[in-house]
N, CA, C and O atoms as CSV, one atom per row, in Angstrom:
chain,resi,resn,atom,element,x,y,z
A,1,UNK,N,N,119.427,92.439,123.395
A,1,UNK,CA,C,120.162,92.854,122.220
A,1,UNK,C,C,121.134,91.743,121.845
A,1,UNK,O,O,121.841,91.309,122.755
A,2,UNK,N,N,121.268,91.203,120.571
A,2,UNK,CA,C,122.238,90.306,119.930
A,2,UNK,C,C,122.971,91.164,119.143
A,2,UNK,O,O,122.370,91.994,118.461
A,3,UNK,N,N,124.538,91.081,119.119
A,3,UNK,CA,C,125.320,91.425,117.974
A,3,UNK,C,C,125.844,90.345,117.730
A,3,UNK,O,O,126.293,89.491,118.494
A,4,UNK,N,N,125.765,90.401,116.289
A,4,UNK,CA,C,126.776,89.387,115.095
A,4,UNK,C,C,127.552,89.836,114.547
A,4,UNK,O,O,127.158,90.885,114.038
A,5,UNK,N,N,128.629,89.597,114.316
A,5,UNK,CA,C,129.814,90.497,113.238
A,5,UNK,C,C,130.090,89.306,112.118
A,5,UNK,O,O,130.164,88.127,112.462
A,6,UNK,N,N,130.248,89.775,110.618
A,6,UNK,CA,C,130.992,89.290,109.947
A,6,UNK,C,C,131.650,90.061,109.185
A,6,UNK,O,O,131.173,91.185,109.034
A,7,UNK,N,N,133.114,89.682,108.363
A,7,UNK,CA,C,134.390,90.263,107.488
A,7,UNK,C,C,133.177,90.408,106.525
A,7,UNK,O,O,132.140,89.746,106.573
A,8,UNK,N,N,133.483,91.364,105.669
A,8,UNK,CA,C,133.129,91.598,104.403
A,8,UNK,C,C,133.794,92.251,103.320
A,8,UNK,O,O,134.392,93.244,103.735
A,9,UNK,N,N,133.915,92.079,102.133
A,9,UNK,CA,C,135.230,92.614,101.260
A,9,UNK,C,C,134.134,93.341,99.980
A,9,UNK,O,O,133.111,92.968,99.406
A,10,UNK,N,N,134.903,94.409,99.947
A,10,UNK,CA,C,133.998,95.443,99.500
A,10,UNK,C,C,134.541,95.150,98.060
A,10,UNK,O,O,135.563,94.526,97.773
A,11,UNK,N,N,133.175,96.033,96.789
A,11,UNK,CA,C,133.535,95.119,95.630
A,11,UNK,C,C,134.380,96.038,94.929
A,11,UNK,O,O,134.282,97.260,94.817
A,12,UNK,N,N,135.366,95.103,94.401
A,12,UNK,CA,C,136.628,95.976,93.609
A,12,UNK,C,C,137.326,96.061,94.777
A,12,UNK,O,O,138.468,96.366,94.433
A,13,UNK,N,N,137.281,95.952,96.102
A,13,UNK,CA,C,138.793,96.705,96.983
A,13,UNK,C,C,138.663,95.339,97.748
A,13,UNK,O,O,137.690,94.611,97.947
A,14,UNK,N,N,140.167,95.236,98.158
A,14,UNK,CA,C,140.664,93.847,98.971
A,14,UNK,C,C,140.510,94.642,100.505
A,14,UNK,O,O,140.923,93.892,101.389
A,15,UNK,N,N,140.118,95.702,100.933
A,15,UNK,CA,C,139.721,96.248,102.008
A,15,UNK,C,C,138.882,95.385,102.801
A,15,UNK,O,O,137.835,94.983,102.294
A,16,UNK,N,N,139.142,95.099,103.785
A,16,UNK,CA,C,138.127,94.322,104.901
A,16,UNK,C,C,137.233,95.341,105.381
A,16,UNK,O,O,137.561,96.516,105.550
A,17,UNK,N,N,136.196,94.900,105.577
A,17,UNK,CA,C,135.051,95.948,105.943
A,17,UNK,C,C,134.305,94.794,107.401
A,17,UNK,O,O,134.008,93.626,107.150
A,18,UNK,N,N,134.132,95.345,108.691
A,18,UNK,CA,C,133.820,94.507,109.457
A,18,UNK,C,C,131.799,94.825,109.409
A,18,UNK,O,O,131.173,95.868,109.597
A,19,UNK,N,N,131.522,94.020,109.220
A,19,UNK,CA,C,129.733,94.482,109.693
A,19,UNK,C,C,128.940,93.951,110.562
A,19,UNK,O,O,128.814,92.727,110.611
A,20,UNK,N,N,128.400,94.619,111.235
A,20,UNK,CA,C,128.056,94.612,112.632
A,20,UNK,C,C,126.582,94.292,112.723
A,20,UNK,O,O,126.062,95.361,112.405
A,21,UNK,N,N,125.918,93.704,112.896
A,21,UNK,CA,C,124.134,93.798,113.073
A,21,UNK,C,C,123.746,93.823,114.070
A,21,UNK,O,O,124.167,92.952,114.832
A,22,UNK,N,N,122.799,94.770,114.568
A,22,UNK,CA,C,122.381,94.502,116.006
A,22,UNK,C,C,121.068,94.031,116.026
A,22,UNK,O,O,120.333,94.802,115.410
A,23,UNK,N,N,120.611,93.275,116.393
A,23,UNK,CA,C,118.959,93.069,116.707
A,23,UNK,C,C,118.277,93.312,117.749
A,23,UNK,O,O,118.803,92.674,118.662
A,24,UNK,N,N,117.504,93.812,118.080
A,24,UNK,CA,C,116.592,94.020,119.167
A,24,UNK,C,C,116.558,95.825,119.835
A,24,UNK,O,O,115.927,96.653,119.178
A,25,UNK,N,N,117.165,96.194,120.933
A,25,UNK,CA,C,116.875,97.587,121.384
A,25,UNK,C,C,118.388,97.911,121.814
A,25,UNK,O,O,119.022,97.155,122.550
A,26,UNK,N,N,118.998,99.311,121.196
A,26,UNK,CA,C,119.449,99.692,121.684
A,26,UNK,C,C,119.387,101.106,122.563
A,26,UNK,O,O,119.011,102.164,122.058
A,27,UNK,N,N,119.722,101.001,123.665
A,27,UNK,CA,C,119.485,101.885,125.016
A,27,UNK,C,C,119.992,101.568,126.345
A,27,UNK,O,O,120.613,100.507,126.403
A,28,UNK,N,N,119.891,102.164,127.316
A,28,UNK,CA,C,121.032,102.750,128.318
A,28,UNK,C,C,121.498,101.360,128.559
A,28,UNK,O,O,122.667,100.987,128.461
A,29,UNK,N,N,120.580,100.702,128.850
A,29,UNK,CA,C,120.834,99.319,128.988
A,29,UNK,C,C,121.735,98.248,128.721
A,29,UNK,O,O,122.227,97.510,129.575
A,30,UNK,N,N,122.011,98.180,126.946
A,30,UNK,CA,C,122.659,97.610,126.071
A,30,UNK,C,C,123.823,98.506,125.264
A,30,UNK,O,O,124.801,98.031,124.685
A,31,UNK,N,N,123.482,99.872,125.369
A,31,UNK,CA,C,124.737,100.652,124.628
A,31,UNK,C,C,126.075,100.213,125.310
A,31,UNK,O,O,127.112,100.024,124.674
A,32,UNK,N,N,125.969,100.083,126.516
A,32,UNK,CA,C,127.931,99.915,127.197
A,32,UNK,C,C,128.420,98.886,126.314
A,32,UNK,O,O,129.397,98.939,125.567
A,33,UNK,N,N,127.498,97.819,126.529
A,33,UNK,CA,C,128.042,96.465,125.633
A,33,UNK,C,C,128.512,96.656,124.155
A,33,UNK,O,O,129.591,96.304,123.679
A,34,UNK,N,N,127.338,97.372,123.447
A,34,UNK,CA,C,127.545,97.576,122.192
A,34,UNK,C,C,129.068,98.233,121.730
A,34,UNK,O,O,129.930,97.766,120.985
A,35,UNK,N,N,129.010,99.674,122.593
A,35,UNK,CA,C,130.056,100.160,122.653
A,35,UNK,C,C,131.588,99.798,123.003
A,35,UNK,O,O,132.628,100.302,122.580
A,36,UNK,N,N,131.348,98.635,124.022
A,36,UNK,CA,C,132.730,97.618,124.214
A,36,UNK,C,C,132.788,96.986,123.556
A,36,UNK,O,O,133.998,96.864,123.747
A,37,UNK,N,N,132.554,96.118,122.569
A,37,UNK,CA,C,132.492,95.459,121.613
A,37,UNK,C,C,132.919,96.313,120.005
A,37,UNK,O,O,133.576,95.901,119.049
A,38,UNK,N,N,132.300,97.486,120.214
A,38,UNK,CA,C,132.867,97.854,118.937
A,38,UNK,C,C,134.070,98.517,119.180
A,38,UNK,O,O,134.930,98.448,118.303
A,39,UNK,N,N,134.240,98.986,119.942
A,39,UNK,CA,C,135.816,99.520,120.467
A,39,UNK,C,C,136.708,98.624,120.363
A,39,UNK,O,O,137.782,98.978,119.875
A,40,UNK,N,N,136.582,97.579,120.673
A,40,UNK,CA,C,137.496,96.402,121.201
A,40,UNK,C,C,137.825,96.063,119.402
A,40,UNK,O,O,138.987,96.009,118.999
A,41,UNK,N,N,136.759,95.879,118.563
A,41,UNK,CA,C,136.939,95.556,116.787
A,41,UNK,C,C,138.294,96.815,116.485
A,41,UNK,O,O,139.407,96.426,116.127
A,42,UNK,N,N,138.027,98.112,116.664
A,42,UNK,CA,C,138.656,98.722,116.330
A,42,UNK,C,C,140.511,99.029,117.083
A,42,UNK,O,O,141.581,99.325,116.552
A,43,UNK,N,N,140.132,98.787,118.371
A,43,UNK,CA,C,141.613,98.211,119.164
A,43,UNK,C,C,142.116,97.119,118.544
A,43,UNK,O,O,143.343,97.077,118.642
A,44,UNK,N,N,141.804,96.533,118.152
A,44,UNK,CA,C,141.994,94.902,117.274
A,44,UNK,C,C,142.094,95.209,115.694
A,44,UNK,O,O,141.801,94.332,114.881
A,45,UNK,N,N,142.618,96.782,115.202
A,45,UNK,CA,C,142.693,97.006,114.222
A,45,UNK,C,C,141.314,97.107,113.145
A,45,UNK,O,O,141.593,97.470,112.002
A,46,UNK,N,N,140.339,96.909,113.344
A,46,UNK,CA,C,139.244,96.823,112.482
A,46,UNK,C,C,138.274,97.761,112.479
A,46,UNK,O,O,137.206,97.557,113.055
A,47,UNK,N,N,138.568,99.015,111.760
A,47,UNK,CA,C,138.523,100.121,112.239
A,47,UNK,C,C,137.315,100.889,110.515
A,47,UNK,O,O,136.795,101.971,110.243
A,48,UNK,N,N,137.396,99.773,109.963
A,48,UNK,CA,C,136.420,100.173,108.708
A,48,UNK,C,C,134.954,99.434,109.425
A,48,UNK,O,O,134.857,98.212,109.536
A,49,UNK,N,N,133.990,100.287,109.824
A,49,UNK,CA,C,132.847,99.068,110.061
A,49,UNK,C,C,131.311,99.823,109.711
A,49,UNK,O,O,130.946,100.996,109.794
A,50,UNK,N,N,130.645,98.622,109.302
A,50,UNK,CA,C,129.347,98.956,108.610
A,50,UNK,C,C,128.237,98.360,109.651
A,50,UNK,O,O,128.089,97.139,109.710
A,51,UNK,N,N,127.188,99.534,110.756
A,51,UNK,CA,C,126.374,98.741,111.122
A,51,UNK,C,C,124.911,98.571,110.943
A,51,UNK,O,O,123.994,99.386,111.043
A,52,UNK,N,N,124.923,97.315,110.655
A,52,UNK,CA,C,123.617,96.451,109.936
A,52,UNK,C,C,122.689,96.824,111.085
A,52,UNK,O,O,122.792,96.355,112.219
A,53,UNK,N,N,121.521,97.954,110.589
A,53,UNK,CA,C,120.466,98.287,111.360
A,53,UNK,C,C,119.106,97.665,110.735
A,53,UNK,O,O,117.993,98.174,110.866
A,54,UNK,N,N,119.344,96.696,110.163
A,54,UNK,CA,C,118.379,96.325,109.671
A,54,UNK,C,C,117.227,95.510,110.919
A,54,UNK,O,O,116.035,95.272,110.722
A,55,UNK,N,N,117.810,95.287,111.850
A,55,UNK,CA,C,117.138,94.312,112.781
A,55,UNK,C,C,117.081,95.150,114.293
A,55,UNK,O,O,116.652,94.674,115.344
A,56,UNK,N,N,117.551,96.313,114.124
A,56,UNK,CA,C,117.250,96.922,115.350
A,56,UNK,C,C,116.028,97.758,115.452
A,56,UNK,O,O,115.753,98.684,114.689
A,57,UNK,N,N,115.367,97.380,116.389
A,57,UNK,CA,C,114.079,97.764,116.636
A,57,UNK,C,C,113.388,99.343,117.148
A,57,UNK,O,O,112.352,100.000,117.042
A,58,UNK,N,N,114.953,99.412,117.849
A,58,UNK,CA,C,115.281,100.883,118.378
A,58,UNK,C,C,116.389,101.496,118.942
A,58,UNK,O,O,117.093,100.887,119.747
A,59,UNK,N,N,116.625,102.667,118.595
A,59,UNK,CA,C,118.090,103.150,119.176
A,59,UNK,C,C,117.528,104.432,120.297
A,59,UNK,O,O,116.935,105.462,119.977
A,60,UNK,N,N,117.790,104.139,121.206
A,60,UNK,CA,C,117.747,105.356,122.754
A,60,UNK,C,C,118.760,106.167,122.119
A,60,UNK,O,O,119.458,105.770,121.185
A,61,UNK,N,N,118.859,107.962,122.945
A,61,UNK,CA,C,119.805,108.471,122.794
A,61,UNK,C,C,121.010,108.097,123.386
A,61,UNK,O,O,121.960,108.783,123.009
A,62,UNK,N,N,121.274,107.207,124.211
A,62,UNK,CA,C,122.790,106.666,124.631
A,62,UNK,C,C,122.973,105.558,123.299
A,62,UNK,O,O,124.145,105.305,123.020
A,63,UNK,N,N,122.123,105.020,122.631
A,63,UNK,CA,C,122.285,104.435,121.408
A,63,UNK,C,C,123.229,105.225,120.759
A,63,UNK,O,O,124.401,104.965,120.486
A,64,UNK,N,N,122.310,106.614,120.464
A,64,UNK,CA,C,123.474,107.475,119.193
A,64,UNK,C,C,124.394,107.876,120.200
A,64,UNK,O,O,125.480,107.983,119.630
A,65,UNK,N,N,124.528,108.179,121.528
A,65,UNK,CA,C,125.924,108.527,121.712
A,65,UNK,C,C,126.883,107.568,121.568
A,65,UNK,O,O,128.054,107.882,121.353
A,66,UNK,N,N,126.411,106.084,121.692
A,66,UNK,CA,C,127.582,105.075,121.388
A,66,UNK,C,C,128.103,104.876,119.870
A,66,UNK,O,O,129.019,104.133,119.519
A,67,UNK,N,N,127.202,105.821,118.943
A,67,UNK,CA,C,127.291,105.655,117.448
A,67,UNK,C,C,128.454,106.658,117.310
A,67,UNK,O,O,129.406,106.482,116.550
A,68,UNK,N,N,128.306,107.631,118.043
A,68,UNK,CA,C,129.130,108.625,117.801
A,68,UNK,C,C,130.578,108.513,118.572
A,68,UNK,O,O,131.507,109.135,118.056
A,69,UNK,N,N,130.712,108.123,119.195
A,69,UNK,CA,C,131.769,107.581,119.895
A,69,UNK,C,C,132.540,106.817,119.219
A,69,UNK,O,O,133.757,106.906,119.059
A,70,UNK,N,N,131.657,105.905,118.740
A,70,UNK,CA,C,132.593,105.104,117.682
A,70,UNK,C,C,132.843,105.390,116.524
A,70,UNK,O,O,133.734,104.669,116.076
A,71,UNK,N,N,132.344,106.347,115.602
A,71,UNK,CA,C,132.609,106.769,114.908
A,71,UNK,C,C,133.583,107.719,115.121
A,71,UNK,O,O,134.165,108.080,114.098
A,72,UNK,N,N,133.997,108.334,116.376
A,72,UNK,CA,C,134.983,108.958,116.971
A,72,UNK,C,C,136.143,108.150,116.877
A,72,UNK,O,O,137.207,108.296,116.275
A,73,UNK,N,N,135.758,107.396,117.502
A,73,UNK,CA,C,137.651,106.393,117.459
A,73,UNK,C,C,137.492,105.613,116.982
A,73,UNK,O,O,138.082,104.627,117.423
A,74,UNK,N,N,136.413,105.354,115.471
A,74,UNK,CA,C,137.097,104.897,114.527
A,74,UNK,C,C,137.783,106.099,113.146
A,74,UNK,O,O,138.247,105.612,112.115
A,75,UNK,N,N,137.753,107.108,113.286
A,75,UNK,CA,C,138.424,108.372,112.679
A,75,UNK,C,C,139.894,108.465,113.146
A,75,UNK,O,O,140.969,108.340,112.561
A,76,UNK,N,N,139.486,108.768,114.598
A,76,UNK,CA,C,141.205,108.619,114.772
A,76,UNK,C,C,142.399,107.528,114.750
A,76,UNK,O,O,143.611,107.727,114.840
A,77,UNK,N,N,141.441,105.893,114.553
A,77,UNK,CA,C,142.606,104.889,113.600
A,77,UNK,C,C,141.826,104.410,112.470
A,77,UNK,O,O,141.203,103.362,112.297
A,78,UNK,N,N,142.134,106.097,111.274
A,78,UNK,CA,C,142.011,106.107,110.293
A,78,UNK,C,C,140.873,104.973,109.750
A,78,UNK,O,O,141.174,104.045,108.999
A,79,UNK,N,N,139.705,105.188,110.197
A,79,UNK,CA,C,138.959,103.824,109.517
A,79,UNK,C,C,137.309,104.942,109.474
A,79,UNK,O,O,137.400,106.155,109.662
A,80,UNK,N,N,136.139,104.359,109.243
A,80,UNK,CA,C,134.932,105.018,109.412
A,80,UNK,C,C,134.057,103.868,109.611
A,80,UNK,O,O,134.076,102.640,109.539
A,81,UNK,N,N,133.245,104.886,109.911
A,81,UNK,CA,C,131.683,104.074,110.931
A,81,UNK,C,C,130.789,104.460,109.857
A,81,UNK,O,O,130.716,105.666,109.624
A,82,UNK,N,N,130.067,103.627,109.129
A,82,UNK,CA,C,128.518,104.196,108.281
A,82,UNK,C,C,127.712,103.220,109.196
A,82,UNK,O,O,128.064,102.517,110.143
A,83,UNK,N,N,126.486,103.425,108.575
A,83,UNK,CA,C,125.051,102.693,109.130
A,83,UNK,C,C,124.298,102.453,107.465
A,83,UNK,O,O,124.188,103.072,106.407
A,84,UNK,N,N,123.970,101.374,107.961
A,84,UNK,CA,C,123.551,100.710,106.743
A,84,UNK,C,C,121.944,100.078,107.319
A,84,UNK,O,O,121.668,99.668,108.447
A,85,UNK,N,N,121.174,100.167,106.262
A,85,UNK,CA,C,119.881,99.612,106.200
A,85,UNK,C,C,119.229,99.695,107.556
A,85,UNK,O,O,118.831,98.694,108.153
A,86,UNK,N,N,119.114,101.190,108.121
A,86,UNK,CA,C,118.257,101.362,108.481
A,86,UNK,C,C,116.280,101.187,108.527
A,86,UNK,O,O,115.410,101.711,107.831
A,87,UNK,N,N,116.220,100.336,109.536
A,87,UNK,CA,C,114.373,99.979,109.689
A,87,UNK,C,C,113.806,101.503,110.007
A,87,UNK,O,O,114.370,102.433,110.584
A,88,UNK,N,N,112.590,101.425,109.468
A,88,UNK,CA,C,111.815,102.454,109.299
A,88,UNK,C,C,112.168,103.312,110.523
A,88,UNK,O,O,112.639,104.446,110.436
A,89,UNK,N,N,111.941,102.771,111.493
A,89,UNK,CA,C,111.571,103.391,112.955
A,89,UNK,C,C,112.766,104.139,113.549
A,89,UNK,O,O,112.656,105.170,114.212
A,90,UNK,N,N,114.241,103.357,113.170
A,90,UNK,CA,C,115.456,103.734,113.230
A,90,UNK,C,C,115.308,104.549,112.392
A,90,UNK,O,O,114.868,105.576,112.907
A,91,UNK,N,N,115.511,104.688,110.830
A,91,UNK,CA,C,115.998,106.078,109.942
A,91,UNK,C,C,114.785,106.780,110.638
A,91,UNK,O,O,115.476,107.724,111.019
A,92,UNK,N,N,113.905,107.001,110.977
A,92,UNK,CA,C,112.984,108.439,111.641
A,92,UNK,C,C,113.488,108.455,112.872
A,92,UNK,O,O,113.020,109.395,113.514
A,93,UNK,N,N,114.264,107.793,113.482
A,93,UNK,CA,C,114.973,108.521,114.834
A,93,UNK,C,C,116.175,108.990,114.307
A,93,UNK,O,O,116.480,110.096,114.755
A,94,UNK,N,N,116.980,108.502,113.480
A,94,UNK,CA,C,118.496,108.719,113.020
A,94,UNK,C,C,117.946,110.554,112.762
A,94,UNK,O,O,118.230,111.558,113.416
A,95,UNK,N,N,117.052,110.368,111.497
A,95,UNK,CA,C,116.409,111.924,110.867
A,95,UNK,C,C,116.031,112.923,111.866
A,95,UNK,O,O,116.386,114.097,111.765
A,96,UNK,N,N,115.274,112.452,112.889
A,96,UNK,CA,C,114.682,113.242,114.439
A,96,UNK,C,C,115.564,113.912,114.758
A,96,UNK,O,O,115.415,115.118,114.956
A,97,UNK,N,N,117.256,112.997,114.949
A,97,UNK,CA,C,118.264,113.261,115.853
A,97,UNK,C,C,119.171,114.341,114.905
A,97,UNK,O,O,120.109,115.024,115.316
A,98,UNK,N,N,118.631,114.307,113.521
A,98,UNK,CA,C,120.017,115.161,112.703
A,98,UNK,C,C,120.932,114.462,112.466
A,98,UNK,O,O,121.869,114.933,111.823
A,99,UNK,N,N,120.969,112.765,113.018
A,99,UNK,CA,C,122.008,112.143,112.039
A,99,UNK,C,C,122.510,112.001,110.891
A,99,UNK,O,O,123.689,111.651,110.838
A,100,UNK,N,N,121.643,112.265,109.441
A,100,UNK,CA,C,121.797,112.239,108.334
A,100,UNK,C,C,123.002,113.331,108.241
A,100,UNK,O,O,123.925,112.979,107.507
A,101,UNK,N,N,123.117,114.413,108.775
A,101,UNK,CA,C,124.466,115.029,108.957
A,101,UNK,C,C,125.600,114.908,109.146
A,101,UNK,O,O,126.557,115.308,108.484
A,102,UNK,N,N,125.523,114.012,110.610
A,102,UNK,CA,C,126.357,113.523,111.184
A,102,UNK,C,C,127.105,112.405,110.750
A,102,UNK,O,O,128.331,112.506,110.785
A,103,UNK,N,N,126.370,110.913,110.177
A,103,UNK,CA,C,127.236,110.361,109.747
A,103,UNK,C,C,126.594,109.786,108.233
A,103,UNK,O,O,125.506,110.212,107.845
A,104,UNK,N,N,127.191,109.021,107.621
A,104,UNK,CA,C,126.775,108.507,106.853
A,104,UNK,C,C,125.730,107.408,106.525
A,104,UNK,O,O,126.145,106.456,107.186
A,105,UNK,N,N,124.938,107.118,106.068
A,105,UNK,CA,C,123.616,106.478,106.350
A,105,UNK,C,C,123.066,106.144,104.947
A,105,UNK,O,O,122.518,106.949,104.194
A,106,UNK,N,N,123.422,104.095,104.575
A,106,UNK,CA,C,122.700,103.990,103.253
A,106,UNK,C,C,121.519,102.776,103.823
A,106,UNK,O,O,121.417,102.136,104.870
A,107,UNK,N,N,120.663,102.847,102.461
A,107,UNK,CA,C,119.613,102.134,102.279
A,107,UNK,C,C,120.126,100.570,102.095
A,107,UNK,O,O,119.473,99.683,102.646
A,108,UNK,N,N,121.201,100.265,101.381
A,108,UNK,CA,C,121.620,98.895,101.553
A,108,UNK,C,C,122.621,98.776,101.985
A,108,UNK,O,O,123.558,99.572,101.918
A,109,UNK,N,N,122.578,97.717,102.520
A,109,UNK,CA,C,124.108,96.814,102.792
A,109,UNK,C,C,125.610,96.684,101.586
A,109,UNK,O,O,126.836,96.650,101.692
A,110,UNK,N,N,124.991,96.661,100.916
A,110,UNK,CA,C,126.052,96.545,100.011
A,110,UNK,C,C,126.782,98.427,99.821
A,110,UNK,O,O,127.931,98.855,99.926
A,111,UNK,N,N,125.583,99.047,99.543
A,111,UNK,CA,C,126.475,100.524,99.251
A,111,UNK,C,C,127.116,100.783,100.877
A,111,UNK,O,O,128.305,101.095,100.812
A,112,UNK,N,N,126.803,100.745,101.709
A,112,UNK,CA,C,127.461,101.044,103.170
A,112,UNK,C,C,128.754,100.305,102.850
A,112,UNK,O,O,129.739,101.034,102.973
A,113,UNK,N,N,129.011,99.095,102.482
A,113,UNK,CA,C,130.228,98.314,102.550
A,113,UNK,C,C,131.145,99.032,101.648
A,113,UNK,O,O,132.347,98.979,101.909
A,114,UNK,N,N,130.611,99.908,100.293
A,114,UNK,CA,C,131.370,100.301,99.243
A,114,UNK,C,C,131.603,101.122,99.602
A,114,UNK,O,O,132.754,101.393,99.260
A,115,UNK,N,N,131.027,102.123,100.408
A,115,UNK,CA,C,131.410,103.499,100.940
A,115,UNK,C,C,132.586,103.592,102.015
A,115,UNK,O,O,133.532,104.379,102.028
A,116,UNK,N,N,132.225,102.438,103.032
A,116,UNK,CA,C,133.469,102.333,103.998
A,116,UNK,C,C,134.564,101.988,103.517
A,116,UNK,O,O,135.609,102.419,104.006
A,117,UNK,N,N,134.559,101.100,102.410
A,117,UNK,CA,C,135.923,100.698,101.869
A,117,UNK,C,C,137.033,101.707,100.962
A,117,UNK,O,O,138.230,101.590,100.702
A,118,UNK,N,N,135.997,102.742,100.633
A,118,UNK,CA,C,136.673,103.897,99.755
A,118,UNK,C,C,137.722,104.823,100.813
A,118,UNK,O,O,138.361,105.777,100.368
């Protein structure tokens, strides 16, 4: 699993939006990491974040529990977690799991960034 982060400034708002991409598999394996890493963005104040599923191949269920987690404490310092550009294989596990409920979930990159920044 690779994560990349870059700032992104959502359009119309001077809001920093952090976005996250993961590539390759996430599962039992790689979630701790994922999950320390995004914790650590949001301890570090960066607590608006969009993650770029465009390159992940697969999310295990310790995947979505690390989604939800962070979307956990990024609520309580006032910020939110979407998922953006979900790959086929991901949005039919996100859908499997009842995520579309749970959190927020767009088709591009750009509306995920506009949504977190609101």
């Amino acid at each position: 699993m690779e994560i990349t982060s870059e700032t992104m400034k959502a359009g119309g708002s001077e809001k920093a939006v952090e976005t996250i991409s993961v590539q390759g598999r996430l599962d039992s394996m790689t979630s701790p990491e994922f999950e320390k890493q995004l914790f650590k963005l949001i301890d570090d104040g960066k607590a608006l974040i969009v993650l770029d599923c465009s390159r992940l191949d697969y999310v295990s269920s310790a995947g979505l529990r690390a989604f939800l987690s962070t979307a956990k404490k990024a609520r309580q310092a006032r910020g939110k977690f979407v998922i953006g550009c979900p790959s086929q294989q991901v949005g039919e596990i996100l859908e499997v799991a009842g995520f579309s409920g749970i959190l927020p979930i767009f088709k591009t990159l750009e509306e995920a960034v506009n949504a977190c920044a609101t």
